[in-house]
SEMIKE-37190 format. One record per residue (C-alpha): x, y, z; residue in one letter. Coordinates in nm, 4 decimals, always signed. Layout:
+----------+----------+----------+------+
:       c1 :       c2 :       c3 : type :
+----------+----------+----------+------+
:        X :        Y :        Z :    A :
...
+----------+----------+----------+------+
//
This chain:
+----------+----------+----------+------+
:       c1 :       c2 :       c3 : type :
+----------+----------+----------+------+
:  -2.3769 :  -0.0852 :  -0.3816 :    X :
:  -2.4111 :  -0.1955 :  -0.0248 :    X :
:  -2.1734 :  -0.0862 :  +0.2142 :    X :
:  -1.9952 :  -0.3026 :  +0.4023 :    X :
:  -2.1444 :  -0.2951 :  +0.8465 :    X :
:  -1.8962 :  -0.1016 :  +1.0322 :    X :
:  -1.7497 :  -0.2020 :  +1.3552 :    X :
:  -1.7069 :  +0.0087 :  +1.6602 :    X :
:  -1.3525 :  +0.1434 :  +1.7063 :    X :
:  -1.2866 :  +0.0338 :  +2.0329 :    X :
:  -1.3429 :  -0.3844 :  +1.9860 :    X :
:  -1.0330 :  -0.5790 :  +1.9245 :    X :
:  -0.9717 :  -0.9368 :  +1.7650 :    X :
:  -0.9941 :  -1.2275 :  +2.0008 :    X :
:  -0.6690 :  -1.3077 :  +2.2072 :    X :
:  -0.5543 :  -1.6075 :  +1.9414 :    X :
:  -0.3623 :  -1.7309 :  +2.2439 :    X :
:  -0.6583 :  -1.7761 :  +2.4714 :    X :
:  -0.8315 :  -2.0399 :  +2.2232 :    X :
:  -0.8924 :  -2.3665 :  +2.2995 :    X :
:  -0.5829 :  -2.6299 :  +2.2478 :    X :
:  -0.7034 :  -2.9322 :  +2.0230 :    X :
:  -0.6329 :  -3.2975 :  +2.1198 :    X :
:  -0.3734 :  -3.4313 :  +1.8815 :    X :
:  -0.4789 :  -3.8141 :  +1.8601 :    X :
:  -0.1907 :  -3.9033 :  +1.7446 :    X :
:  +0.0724 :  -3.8326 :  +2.0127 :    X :
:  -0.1903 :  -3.7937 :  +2.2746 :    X :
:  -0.0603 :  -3.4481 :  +2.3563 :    X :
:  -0.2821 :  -3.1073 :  +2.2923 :    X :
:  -0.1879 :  -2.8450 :  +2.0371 :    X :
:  -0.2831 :  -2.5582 :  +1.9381 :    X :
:  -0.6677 :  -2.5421 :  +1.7686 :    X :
:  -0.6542 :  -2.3621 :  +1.4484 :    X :
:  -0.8276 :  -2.0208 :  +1.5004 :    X :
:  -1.1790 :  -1.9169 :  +1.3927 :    X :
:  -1.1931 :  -1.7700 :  +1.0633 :    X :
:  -1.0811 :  -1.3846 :  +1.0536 :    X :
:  -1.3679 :  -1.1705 :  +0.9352 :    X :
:  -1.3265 :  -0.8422 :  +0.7594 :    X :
:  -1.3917 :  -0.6241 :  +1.0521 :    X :
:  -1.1349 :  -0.8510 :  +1.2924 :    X :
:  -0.8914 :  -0.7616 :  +1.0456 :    X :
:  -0.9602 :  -0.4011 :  +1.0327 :    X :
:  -0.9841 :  -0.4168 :  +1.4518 :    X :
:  -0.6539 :  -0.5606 :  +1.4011 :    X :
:  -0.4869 :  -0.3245 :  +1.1962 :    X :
:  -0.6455 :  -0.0075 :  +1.3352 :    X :
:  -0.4760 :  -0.1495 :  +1.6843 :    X :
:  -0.1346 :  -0.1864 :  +1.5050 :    X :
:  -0.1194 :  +0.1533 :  +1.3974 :    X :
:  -0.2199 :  +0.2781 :  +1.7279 :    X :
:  +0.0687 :  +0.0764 :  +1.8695 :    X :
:  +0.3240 :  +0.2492 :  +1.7084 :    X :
:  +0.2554 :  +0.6069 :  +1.8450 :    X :
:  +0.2332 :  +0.7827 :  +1.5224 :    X :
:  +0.1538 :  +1.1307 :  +1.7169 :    X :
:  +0.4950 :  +1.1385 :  +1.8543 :    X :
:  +0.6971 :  +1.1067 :  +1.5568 :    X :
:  +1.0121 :  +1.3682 :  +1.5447 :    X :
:  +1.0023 :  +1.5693 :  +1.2904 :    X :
:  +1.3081 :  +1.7582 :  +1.1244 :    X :
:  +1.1277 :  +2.1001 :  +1.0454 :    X :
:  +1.0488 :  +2.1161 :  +1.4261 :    X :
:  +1.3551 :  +2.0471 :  +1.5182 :    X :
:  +1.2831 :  +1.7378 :  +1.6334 :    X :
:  +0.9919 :  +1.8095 :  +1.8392 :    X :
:  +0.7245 :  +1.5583 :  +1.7397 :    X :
:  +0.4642 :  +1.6121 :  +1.4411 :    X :
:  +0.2358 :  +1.9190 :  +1.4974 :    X :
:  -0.0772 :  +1.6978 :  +1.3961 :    X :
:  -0.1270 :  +1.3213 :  +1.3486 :    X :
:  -0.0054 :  +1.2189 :  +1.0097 :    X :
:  -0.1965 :  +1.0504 :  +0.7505 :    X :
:  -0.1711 :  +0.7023 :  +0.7221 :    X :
:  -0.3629 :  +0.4924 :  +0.4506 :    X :
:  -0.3180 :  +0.1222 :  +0.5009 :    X :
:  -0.5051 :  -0.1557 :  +0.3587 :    X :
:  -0.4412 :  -0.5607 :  +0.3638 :    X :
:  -0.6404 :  -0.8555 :  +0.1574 :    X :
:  -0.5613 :  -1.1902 :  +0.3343 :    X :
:  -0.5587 :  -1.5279 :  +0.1708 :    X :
:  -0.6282 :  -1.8052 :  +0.4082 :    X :
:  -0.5475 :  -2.1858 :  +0.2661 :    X :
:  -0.9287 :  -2.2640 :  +0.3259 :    X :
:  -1.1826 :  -1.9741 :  +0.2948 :    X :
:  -1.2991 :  -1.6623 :  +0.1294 :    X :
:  -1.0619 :  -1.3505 :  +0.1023 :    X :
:  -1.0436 :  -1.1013 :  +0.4124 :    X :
:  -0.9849 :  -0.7600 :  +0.3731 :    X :
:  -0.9917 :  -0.4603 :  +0.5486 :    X :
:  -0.8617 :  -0.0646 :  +0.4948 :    X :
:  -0.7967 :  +0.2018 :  +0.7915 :    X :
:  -0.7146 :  +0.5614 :  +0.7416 :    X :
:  -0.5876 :  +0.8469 :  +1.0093 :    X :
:  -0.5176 :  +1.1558 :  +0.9235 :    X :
:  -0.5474 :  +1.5104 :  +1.2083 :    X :
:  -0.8861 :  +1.4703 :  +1.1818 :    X :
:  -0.9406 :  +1.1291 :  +1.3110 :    X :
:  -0.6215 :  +1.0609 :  +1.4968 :    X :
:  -0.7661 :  +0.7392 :  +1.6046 :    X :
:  -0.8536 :  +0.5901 :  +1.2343 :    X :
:  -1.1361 :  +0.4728 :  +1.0911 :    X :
:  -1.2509 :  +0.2071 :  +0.8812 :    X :
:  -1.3107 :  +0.2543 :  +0.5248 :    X :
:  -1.6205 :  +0.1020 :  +0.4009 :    X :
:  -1.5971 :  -0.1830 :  +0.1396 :    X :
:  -1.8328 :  -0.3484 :  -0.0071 :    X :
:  -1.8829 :  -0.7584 :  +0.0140 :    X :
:  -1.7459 :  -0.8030 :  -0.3191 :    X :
:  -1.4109 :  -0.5909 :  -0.2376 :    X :
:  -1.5174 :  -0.3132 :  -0.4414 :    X :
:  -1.3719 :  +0.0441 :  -0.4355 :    X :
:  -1.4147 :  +0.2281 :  -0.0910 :    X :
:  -1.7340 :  +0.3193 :  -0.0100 :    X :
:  -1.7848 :  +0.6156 :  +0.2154 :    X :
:  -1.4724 :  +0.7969 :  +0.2087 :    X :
:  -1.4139 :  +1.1175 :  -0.0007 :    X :
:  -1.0393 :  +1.1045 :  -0.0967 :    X :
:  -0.9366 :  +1.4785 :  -0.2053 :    X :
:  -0.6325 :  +1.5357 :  -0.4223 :    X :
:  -0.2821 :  +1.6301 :  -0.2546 :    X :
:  -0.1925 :  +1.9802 :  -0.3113 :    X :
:  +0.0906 :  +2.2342 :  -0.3660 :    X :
:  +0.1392 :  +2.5954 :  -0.3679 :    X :
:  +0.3511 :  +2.7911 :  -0.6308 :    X :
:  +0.6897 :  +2.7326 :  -0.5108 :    X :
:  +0.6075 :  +2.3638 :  -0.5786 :    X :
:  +0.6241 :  +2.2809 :  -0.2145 :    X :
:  +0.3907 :  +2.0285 :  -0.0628 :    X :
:  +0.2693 :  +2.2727 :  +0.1888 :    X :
:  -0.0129 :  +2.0347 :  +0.3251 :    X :
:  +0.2411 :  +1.8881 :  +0.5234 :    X :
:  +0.4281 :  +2.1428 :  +0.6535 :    X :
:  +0.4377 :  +2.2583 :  +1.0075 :    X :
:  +0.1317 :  +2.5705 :  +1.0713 :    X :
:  -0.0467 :  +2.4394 :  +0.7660 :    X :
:  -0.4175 :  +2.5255 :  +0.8068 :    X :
:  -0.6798 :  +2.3160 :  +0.6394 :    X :
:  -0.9317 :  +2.5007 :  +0.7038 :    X :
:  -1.1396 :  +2.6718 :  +0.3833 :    X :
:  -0.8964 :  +2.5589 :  +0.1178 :    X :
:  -0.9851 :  +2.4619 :  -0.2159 :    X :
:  -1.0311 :  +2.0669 :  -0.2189 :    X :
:  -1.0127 :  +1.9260 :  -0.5054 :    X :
:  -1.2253 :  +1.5791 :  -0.4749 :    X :
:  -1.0474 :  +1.2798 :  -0.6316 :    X :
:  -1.2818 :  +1.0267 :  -0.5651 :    X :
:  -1.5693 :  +0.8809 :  -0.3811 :    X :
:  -1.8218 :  +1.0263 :  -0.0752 :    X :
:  -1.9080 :  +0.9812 :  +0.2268 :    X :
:  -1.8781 :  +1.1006 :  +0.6115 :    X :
:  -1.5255 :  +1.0899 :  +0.5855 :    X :
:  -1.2954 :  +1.2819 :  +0.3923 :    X :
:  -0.9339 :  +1.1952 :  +0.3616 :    X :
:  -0.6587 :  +1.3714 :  +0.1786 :    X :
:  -0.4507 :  +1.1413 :  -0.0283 :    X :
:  -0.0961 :  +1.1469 :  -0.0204 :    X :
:  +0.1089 :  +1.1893 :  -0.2841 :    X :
:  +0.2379 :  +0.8218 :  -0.3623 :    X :
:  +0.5960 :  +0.8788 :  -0.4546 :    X :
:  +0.7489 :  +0.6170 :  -0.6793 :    X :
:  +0.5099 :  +0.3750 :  -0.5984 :    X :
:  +0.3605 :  +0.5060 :  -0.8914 :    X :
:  +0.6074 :  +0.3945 :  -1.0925 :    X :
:  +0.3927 :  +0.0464 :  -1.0646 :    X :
:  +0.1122 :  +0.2354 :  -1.2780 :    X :
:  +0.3726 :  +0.3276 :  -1.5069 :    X :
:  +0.5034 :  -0.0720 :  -1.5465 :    X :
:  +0.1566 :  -0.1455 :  -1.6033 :    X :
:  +0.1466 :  +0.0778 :  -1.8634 :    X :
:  +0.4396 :  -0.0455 :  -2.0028 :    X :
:  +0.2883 :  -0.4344 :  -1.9863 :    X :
:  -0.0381 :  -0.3448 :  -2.1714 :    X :
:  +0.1714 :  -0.1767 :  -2.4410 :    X :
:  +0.4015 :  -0.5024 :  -2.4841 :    X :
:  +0.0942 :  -0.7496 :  -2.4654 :    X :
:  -0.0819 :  -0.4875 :  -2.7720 :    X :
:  +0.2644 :  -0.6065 :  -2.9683 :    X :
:  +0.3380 :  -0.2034 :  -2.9841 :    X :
:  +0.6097 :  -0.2423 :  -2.7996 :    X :
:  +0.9265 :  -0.5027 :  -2.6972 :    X :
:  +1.0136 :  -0.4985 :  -2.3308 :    X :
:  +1.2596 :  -0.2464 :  -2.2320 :    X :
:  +1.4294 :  -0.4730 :  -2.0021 :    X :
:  +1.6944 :  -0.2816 :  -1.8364 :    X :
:  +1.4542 :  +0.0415 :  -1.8001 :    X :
:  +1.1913 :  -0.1455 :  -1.6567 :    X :
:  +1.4657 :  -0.3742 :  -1.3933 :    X :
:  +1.6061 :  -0.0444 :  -1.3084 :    X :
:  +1.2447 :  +0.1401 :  -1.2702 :    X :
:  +1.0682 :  -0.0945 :  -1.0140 :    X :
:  +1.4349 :  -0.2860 :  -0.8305 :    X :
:  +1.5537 :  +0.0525 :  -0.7436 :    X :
:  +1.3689 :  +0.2824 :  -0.7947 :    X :
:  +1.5649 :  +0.4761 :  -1.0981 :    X :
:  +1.3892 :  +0.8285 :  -1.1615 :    X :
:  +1.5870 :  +0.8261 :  -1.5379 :    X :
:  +1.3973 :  +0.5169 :  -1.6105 :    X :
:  +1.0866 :  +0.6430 :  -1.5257 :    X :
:  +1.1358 :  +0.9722 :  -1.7216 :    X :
:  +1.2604 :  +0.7266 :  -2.0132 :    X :
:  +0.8952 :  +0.4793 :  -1.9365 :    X :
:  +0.6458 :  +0.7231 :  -1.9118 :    X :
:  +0.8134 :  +0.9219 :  -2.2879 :    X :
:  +0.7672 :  +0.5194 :  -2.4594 :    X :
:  +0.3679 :  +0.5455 :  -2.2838 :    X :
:  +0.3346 :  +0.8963 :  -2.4135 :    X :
:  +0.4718 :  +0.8150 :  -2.7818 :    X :
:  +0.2794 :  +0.4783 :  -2.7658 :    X :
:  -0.0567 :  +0.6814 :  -2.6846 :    X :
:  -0.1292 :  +0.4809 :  -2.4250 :    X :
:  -0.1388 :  +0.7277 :  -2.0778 :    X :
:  -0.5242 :  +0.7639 :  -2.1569 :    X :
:  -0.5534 :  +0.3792 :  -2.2258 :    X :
:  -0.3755 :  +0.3162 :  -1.9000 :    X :
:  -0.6416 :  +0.5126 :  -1.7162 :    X :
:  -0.9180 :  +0.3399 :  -1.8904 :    X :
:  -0.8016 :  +0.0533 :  -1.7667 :    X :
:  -0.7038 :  +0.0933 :  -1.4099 :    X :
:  -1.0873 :  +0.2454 :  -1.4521 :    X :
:  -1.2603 :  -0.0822 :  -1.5860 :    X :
:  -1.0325 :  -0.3024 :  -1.3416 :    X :
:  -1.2076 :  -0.0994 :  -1.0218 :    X :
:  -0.8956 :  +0.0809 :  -0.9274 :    X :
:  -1.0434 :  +0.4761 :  -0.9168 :    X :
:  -0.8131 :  +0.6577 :  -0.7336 :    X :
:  -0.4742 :  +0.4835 :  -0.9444 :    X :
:  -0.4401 :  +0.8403 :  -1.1625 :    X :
:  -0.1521 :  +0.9177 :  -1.3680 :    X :
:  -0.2303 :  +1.2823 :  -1.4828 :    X :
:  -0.0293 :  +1.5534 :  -1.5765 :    X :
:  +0.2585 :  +1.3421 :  -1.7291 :    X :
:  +0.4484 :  +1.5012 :  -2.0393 :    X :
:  +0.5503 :  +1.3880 :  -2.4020 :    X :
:  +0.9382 :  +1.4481 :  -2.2601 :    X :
:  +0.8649 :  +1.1866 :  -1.9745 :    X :
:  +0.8601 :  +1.4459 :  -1.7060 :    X :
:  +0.6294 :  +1.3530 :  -1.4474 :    X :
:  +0.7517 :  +1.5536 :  -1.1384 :    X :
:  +0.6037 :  +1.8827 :  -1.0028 :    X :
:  +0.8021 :  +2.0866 :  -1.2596 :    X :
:  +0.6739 :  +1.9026 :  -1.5119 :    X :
:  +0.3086 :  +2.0131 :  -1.4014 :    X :
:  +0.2919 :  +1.6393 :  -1.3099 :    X :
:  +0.3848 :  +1.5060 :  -0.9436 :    X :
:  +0.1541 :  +1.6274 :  -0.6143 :    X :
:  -0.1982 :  +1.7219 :  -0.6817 :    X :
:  -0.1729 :  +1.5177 :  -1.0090 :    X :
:  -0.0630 :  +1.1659 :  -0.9669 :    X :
:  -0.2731 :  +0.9900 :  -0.7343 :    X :
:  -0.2887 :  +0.6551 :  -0.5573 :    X :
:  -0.4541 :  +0.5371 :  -0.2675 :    X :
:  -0.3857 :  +0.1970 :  -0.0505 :    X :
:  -0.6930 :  -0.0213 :  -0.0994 :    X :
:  -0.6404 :  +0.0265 :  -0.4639 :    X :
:  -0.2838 :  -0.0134 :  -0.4318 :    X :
:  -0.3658 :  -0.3371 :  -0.2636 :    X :
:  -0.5867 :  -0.4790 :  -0.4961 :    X :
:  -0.3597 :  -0.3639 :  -0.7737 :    X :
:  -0.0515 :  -0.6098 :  -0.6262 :    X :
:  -0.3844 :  -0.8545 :  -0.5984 :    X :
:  -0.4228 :  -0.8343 :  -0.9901 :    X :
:  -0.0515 :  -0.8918 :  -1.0502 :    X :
:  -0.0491 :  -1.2312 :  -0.7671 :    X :
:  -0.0687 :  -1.5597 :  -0.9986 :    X :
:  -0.1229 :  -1.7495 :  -0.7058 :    X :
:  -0.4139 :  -1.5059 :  -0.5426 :    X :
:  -0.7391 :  -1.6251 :  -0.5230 :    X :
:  -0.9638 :  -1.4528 :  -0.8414 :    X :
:  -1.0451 :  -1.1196 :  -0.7675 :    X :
:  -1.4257 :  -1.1159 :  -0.6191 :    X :
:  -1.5081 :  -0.7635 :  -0.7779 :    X :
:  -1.4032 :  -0.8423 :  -1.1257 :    X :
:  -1.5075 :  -1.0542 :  -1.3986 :    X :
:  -1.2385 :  -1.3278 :  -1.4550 :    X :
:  -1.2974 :  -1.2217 :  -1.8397 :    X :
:  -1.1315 :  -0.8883 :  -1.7160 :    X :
:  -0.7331 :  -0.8989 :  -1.6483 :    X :
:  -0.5074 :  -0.6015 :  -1.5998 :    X :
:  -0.2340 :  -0.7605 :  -1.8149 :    X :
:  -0.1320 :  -1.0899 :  -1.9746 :    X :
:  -0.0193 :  -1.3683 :  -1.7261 :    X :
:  +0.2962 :  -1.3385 :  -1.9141 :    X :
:  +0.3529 :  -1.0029 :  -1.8359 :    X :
:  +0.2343 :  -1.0629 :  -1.4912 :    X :
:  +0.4994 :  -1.3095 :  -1.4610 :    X :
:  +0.7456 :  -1.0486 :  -1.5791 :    X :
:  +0.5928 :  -0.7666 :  -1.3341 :    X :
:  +0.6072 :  -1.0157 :  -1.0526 :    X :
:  +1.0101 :  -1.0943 :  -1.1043 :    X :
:  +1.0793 :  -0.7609 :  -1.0851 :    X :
:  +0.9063 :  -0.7255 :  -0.7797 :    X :
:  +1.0760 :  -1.0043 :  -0.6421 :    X :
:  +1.4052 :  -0.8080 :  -0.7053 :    X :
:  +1.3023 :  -0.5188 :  -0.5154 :    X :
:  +1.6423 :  -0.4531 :  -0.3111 :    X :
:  +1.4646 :  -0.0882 :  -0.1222 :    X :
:  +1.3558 :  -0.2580 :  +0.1960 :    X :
:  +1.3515 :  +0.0677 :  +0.4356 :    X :
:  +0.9917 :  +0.0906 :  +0.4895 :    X :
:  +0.7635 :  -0.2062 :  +0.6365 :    X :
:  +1.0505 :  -0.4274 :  +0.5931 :    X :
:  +1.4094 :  -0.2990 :  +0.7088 :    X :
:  +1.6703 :  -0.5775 :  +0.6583 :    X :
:  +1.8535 :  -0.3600 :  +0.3692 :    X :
:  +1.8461 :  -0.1340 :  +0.7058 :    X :
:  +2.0482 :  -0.3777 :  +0.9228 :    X :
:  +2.3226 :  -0.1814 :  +1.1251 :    X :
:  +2.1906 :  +0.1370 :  +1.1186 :    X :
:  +2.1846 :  +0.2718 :  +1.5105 :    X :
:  +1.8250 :  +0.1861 :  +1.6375 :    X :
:  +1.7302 :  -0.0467 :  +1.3774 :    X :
:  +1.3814 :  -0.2033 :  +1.3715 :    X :
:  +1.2747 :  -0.5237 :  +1.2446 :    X :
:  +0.9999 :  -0.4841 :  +0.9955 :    X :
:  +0.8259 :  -0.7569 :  +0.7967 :    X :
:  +1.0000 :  -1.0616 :  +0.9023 :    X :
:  +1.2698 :  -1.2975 :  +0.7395 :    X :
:  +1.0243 :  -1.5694 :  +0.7409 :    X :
:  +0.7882 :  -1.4322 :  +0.4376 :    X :
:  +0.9377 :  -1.3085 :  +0.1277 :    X :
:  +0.7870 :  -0.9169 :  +0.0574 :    X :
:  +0.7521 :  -0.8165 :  -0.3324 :    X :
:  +0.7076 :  -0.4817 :  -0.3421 :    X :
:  +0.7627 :  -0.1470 :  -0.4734 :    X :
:  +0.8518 :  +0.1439 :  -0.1600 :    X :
:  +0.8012 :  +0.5607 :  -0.2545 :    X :
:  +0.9954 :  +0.7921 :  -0.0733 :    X :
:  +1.1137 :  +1.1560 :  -0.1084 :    X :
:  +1.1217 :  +1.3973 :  +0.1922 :    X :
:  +0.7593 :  +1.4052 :  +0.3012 :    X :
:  +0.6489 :  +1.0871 :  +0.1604 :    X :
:  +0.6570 :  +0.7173 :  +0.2029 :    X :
:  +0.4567 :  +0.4121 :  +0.0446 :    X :
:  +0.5377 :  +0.0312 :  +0.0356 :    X :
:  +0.3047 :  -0.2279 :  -0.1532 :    X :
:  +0.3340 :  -0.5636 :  -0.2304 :    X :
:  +0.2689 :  -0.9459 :  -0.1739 :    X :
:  +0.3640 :  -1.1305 :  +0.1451 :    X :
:  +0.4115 :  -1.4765 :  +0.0989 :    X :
:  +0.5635 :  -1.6684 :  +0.3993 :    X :
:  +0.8650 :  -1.9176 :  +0.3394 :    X :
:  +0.8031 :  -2.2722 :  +0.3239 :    X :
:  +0.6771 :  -2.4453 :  +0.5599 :    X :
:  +0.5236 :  -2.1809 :  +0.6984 :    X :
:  +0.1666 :  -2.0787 :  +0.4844 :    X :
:  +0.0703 :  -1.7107 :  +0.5197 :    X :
:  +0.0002 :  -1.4826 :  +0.2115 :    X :
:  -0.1473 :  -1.1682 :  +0.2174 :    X :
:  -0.1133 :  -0.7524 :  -0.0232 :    X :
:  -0.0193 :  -0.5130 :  +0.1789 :    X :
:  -0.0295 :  -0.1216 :  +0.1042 :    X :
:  +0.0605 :  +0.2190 :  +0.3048 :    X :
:  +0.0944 :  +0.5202 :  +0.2255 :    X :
:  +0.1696 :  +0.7997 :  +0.4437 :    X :
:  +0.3161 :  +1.1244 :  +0.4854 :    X :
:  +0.5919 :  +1.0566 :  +0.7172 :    X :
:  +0.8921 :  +1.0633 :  +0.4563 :    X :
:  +1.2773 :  +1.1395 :  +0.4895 :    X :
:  +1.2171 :  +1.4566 :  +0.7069 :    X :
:  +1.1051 :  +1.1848 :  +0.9794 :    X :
:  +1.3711 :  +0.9926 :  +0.9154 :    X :
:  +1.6237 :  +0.9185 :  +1.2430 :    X :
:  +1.9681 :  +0.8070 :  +1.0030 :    X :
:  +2.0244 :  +0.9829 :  +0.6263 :    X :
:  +2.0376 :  +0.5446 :  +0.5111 :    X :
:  +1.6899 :  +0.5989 :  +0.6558 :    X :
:  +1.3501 :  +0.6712 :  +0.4530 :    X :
:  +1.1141 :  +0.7078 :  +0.7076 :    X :
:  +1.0701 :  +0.6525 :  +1.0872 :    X :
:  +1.1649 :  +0.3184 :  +1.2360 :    X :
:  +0.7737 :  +0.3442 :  +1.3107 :    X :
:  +0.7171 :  +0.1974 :  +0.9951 :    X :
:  +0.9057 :  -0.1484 :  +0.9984 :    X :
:  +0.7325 :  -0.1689 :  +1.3796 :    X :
:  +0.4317 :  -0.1409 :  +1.1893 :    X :
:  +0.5065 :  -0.3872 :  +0.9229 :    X :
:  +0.6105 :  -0.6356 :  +1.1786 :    X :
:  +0.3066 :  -0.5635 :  +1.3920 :    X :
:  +0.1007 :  -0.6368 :  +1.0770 :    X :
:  +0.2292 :  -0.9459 :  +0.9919 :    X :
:  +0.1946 :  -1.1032 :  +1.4253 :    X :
:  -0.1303 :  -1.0191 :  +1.3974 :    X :
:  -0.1729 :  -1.2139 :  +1.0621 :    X :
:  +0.0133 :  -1.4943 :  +1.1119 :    X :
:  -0.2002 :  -1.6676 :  +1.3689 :    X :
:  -0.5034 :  -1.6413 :  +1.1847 :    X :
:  -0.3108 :  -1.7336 :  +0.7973 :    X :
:  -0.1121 :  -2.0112 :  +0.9465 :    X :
:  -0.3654 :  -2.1794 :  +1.1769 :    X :
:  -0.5725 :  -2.1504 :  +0.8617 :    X :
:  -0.3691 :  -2.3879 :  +0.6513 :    X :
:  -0.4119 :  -2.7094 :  +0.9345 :    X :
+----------+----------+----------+------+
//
């Protein structure tokens, strides 16, 4: 395949400001001219500046006692835009300790899987820790196991947390629209709207007596989603690190995580890198997925408002677009994905997907699962989206 042109680091997005105003012939007054089309490498430029904005290097962190992070964490964030008129625009940035200043993941014009990144699998040692993370961790001459892809680049994935619980609902879908199963209603509402662990355990047993972990795989596989990996997973439903599941074994990363929440958007433009012959799931079950989603009540990562009153709050995605998602946290951990789609009148609609490793420990408040860095993020994603999404629709 051919890779996408890169863009140097350093060049920003125009200042949408400093356009031209239009003539409005109707009042006689000038407003704003609706901005050029956003190309794939403004967005990334635009997203690789948002990160930077938020200071990610300075983060506290609770196992140095509050002194910030020893190394730059990793940060995997992807976005596919959906302007009114025009092609899809997409972009993915990674940082990590070895390129503190991100880098943007190659994708090919189609929207394809990345490129010229080598994703390695998460690790952890015998006491089940996730010792990758910890403060003093050394890198250096360990045994990488590669999870997918190559390239000049290679980044370690972090462990998704329960936003892996949206492979699991998938799962769950394709076994309902094979007739082997009815929907397990209050499982599933309980799984995905807040996150409940037992319901998990109680989903992944029904894909495990169903036979259809291996099917689910095949699937994610033929849909162009490589790195969405749900190994390790047991007849019993366990599918934590003591189950011989969890880190090192289930594996996501967030340009697949995007264009997953892309395959479950009715109202997304068809995917370019699929056949339209190919879908993930029935638009039934879609339609069931995306209700769920629309319940989600954990907004504590790049939104915040179930956040409001907590000392320090942050605004994260704003009240002014409505965020289905699903969020993964546990202490060094946290992922958010989903579909932005702004509130009438306004237009914008865009998938968003992070994951990190900046979990609870980096938390400032115990209602808190990650730092406030995170909702400044999602807001700072969103301002530099809306110009180019809503000036779109005129």
């Amino acid at each position: 395949m051919r890779k996408a042109p890169r863009q140097p680091i350093g060049e920003g997005p125009p200042d949408v400001a400093a356009l031209p105003a239009a003539h409005n012939p109707a009042t006689g007054s000038p407003q704003p001219a609706a901005p050029d089309p956003m190309t794939h490498q403004q967005l990334a430029q635009a997203l690789l500046q948002a990160v930077r904005a938020q200071d990610f290097g300075s983060t506290p962190d609770a196992m140095r006692g509050g002194a910030a992070v020893e190394h730059h964490p990793s940060i995997d964030l992807a976005v596919a835009a959906f302007p009114a008129r025009g092609a899809p625009v997409w972009a993915n940035v990674l940082f990590s300790r070895e390129f503190p200043r991100g880098i943007v993941a190659g994708i090919d014009s189609h929207g394809g899987p990345v490129t010229d990144v080598q994703f390695l699998a998460d690790q952890r040692d015998e006491k089940l820790d996730s010792f990758l993370w910890f403060p003093g961790a050394d890198w250096s001459g360990r045994d990488w196991k590669p999870l997918f892809g190559s390239g000049p680049h290679r980044f370690v994935a972090p462990y998704p947390a329960s936003l892996l619980k949206m492979m699991v609902a998938v799962g769950v879908a394709m076994a309902v629209d094979q007739g082997l199963a009815a929907w397990p209603v209050e499982a599933m509402e309980k799984m995905i709207t807040v996150s409940d662990n037992d319901a998990t355990t109680e989903m992944v047993a029904l894909l495990h007596r169903l036979r259809m972990i291996e099917a689910l795989h095949q699937r994610l596989m033929n849909c162009g989603l490589p790195t969405l990996q749900l190994r390790g997973t047991q007849p019993d439903g366990g599918w934590g690190n003591g189950a011989g599941a969890g880190v090192g074994m289930i594996h996501m990363t967030a340009w697949d995580s995007a264009r997953l929440m892309w395959l479950l958007d009715a109202q997304a433009p068809q995917p370019p890198w699929l056949q339209a012959s190919l879908p993930l799931v029935s638009a039934a079950s879609r339609a069931r997925l995306r209700r769920w989603l629309d319940g989600q009540t954990l907004n504590e990562i790049l939104s915040s408002h179930s956040l409001v009153g907590v000392p320090g709050w942050v605004a994260g995605l704003p009240t002014s677009v409505h965020f289905a998602h699903k969020t993964g946290a546990t202490q060094n951990y946290a992922s958010d994905a989903g579909i932005v789609q702004a509130v009438a009148p306004a237009r914008r609609h865009y998938v968003v997907a992070m994951l990190s490793n900046l979990g609870m420990r980096y938390a400032p408040h115990e209602r808190c699962a990650t730092t406030w860095k995170m909702p400044a993020l999602g807001a700072a994603i969103d301002a530099a989206l809306a110009p180019w999404l809503e000036g779109s629709a005129r």
